[in-house]
Kinemage of the C-alpha trace (Angstrom):
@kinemage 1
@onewidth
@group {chain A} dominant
@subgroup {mainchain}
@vectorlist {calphas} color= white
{ca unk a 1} P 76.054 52.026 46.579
{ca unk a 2} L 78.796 51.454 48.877
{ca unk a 3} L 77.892 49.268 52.088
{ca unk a 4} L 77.963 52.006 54.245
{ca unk a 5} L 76.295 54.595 53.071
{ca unk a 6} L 77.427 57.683 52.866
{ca unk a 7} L 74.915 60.423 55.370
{ca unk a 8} L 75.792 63.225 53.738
{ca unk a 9} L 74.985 62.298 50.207
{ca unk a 10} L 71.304 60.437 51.621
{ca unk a 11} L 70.278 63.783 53.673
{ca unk a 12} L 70.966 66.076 50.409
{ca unk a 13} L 68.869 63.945 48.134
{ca unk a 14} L 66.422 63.965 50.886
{ca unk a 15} L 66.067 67.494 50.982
{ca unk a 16} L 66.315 67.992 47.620
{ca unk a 17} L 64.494 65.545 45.663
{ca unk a 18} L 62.436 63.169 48.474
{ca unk a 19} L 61.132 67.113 49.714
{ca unk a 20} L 61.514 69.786 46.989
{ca unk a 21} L 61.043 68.051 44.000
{ca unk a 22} L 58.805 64.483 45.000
{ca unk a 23} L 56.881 66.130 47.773
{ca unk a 24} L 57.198 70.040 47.289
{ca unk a 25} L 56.675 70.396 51.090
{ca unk a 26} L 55.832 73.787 52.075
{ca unk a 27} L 58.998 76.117 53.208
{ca unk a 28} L 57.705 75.757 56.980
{ca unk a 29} L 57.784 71.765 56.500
{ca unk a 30} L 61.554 71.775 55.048
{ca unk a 31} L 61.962 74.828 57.741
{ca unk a 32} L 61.139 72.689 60.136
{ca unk a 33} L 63.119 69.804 59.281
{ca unk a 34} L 66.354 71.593 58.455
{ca unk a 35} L 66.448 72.485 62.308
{ca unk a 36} L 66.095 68.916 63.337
{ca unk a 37} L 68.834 67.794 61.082
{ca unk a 38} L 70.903 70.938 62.149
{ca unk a 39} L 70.700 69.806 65.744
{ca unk a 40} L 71.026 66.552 65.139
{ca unk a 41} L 74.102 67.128 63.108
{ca unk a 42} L 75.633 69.574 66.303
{ca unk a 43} L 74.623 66.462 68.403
{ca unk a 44} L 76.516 64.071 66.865
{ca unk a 45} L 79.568 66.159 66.716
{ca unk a 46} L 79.561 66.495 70.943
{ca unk a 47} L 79.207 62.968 70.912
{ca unk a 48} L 80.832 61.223 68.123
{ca unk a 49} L 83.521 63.709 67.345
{ca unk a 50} L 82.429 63.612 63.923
{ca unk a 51} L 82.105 66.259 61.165
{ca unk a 52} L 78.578 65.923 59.150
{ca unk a 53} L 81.221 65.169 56.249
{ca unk a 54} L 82.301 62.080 58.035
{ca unk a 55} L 79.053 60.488 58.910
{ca unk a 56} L 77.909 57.188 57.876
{ca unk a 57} L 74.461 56.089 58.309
{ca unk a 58} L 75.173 53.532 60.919
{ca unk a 59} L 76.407 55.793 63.103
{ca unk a 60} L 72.542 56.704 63.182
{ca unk a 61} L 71.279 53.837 64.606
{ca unk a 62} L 68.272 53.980 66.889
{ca unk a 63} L 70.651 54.035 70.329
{ca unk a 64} L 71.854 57.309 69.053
{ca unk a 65} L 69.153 58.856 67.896
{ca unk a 66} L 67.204 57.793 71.357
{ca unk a 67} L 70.268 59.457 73.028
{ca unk a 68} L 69.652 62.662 70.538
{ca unk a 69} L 65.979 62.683 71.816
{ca unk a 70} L 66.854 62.356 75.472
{ca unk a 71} L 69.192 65.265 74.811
{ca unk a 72} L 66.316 67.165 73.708
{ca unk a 73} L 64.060 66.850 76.509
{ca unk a 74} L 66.828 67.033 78.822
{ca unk a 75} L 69.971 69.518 78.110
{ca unk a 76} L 67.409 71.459 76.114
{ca unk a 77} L 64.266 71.292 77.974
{ca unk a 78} L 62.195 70.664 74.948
{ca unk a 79} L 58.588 69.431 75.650
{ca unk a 80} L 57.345 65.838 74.553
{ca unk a 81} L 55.342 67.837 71.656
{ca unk a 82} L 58.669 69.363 70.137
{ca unk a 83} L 60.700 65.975 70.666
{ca unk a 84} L 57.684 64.233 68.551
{ca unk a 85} L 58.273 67.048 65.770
{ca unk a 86} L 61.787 66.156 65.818
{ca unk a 87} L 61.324 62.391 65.682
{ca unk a 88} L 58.964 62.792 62.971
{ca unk a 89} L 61.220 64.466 61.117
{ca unk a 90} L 64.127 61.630 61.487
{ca unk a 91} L 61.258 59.406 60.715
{ca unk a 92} L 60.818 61.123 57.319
{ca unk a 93} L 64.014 61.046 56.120
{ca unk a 94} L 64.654 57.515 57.192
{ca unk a 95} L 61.533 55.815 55.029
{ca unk a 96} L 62.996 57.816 52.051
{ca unk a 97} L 66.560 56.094 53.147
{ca unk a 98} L 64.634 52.953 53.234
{ca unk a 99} L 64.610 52.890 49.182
{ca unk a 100} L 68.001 54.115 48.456
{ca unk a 101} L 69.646 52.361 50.890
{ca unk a 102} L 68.065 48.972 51.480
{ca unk a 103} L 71.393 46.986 52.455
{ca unk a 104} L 70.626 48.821 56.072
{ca unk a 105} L 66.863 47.595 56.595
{ca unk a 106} L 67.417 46.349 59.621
{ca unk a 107} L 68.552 49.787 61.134
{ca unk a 108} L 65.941 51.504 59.151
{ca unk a 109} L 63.220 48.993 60.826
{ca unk a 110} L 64.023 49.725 63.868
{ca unk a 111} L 64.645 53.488 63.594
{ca unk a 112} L 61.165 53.671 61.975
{ca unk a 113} L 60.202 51.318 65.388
{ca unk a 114} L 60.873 54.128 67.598
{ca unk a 115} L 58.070 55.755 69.564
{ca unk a 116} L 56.438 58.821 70.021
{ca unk a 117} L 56.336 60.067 73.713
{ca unk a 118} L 52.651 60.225 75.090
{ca unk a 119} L 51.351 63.971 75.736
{ca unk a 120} L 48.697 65.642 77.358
{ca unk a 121} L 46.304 67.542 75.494
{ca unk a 122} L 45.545 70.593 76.569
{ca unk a 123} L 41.600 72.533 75.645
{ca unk a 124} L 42.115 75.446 73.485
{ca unk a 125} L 41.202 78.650 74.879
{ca unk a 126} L 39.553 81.394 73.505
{ca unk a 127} L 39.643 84.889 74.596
{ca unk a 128} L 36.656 86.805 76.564
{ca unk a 129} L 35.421 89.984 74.828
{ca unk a 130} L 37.303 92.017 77.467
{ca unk a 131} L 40.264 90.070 76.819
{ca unk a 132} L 40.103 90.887 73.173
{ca unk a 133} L 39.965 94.263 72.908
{ca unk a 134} L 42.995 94.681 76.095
{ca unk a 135} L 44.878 92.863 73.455
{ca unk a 136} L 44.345 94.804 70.672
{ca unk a 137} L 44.415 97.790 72.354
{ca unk a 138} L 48.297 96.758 73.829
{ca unk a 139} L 50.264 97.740 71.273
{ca unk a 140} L 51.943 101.615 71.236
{ca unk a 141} L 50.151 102.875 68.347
{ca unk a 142} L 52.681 106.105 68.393
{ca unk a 143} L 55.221 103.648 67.123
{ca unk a 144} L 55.740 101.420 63.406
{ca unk a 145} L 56.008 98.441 65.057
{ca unk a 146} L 53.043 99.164 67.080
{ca unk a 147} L 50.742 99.957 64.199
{ca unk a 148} L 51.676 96.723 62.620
{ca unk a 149} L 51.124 94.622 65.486
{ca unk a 150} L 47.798 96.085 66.042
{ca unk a 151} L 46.920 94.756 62.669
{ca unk a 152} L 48.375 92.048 62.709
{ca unk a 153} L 46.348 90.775 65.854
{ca unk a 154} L 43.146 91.962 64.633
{ca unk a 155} L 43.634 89.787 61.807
{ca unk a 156} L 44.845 86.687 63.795
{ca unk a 157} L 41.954 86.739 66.341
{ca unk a 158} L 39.369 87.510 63.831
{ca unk a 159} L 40.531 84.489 61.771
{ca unk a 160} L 42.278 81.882 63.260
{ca unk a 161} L 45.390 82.022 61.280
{ca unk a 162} L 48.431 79.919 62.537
{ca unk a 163} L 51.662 82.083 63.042
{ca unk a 164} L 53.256 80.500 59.991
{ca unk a 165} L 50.528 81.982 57.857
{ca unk a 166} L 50.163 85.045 59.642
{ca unk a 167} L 53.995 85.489 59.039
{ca unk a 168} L 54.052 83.586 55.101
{ca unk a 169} L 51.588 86.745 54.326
{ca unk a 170} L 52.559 89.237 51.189
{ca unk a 171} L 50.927 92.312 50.021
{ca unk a 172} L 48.923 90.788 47.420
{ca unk a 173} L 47.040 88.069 49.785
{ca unk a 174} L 45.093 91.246 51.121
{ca unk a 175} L 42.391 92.069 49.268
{ca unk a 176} L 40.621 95.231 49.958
{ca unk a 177} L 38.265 96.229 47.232
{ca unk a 178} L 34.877 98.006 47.663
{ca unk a 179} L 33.005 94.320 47.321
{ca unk a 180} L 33.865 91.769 49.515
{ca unk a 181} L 37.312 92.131 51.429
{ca unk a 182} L 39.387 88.489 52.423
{ca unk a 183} L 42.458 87.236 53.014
{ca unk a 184} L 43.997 84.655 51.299
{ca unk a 185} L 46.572 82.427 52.577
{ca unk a 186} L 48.158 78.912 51.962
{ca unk a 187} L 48.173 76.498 54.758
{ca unk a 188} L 49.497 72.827 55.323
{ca unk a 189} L 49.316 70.462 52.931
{ca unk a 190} L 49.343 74.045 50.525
{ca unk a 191} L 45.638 74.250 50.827
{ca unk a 192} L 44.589 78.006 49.403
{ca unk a 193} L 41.806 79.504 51.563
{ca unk a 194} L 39.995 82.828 51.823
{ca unk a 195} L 38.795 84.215 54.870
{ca unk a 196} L 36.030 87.365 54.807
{ca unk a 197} L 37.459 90.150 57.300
{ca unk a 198} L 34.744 92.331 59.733
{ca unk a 199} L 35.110 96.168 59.137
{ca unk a 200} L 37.158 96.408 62.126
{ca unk a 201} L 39.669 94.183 60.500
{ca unk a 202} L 39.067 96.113 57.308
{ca unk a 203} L 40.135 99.551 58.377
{ca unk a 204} L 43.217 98.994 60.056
{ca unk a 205} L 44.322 96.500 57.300
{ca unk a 206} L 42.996 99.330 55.062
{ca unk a 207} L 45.203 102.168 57.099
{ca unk a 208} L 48.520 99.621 57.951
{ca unk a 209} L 48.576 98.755 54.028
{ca unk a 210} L 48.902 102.233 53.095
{ca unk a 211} L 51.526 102.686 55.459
{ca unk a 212} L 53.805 99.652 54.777
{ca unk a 213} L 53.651 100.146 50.873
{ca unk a 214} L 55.790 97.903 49.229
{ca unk a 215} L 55.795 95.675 46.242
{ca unk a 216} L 52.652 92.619 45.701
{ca unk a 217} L 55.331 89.789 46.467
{ca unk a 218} L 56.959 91.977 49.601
{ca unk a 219} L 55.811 90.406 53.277
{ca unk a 220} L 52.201 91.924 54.732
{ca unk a 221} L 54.146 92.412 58.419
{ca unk a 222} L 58.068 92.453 58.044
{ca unk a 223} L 60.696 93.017 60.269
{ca unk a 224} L 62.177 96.407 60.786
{ca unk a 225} L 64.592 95.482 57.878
{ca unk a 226} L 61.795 95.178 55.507
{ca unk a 227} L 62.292 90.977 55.757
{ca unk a 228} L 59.848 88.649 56.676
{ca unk a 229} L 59.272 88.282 60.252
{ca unk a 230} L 60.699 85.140 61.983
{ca unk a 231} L 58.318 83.067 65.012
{ca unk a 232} L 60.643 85.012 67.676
{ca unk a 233} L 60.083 88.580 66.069
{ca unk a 234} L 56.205 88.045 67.090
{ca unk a 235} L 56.176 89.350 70.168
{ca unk a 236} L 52.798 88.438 71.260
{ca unk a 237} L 53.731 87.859 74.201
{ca unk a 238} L 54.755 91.126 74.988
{ca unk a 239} L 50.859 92.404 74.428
{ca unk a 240} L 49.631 89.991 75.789
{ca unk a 241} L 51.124 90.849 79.139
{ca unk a 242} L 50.367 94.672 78.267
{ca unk a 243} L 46.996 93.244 77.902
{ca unk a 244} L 46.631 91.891 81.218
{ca unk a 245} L 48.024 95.195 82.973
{ca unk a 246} L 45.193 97.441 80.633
{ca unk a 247} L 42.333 94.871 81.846
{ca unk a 248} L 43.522 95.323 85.690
């Protein structure tokens, strides 16, 4: 390997071998890191003039990347948690640098060196029975989008599931039968679960699944292109404030 190494050729083998083929992270966890490497790559375009092309590895050494951090939390207002997800992220890709490109330990060390920021940690809430049913009773049930959304939140109180899951869901992961009725869903680390569902769940999974149709493979909730839905086309917060203005 040439003594500096080349960035462009290290991030595509850790994408596509290190995380697809060694690790076969989930499509959130390569999700996830694509966006830190797309704005660290925008980054260090502002700031180095450079195309992602053009980069070298050293030019990633750990002043830069604590200036890409600050840049987070700063220009972009991201919170410590989010500027921990990114610097995992770097972190990641820089152990699997550590084997192919061991001439550059010493940057590597001290990369891998860098901190994560200290954050409080909040209780988790839970909602009141009142609470509960002014959410599920928010969305405009004359609408599509409204019927979906209705089932969609009765599922996510009633079990718990992250928005990544609730989203990742097809057709097929509903199952519906006279017996018992679950959903089954893949979380992190691809753990399968199922999860029993109440009869309230049940009949407007029951009446939404009829409506929506679609193939097995095709997404439980899409968009209103038929697609998957994306973490900003979940409007909960939209009910939620719906929600508030029902309970008054």
């Amino acid at each position: 390997m040439k003594a500096t190494a080349s960035f462009a050729g290290l991030l595509e083998g850790f994408f596509a071998n290190r995380l697809v083929r060694q690790k076969r992270a989930s499509p959130h966890t390569i999700a996830g890191y694509r966006d830190t490497f797309r704005l660290l790559l925008k980054f260090a375009h502002q700031r180095l003039g450079k195309a992602p092309s053009n980069l070298n590895l050293t030019d990633l050494d750990a002043a830069f990347i604590g200036a890409f951090l600050q840049h987070l939390e700063q220009d972009r207002r991201n919170g410590a948690r989010t500027r921990n997800a990114r610097l995992a992220g770097i972190r990641s890709f820089f152990r699997y640098v550590a084997f192919e490109a061991p001439q550059h330990s010493a940057l590597i060390q001290r990369v891998l060196a860098m901190p994560q920021k200290r954050c409080e940690k909040r209780p988790i809430d839970f909602l009141s029975r009142g609470e509960f049913e002014a959410l599920v009773a928010a969305p405009d049930l004359h609408t599509w989008a409204g019927r979906r959304d209705r089932a969609l939140l009765l599922l996510a109180v009633q079990t718990g599931l992250r928005v990544s899951e609730l989203i990742g869901l097809n057709n097929d992961d509903l199952v519906l039968d006279h017996g018992a009725c679950y959903v089954r869903c893949q979380g992190k680390g691809r753990k399968q679960r199922l999860t029993p569902l109440r009869q309230q769940t049940v009949t407007a999974l029951r009446t939404w699944s009829q409506e929506r149709g679609g193939r097995p493979s095709d997404p439980l909730f899409p968009n209103a292109r038929g697609g998957r839905l994306s973490r900003d086309g979940l409007l909960i917060w939209r009910h939620l404030e719906r929600g508030a203005h029902l309970q008054e």
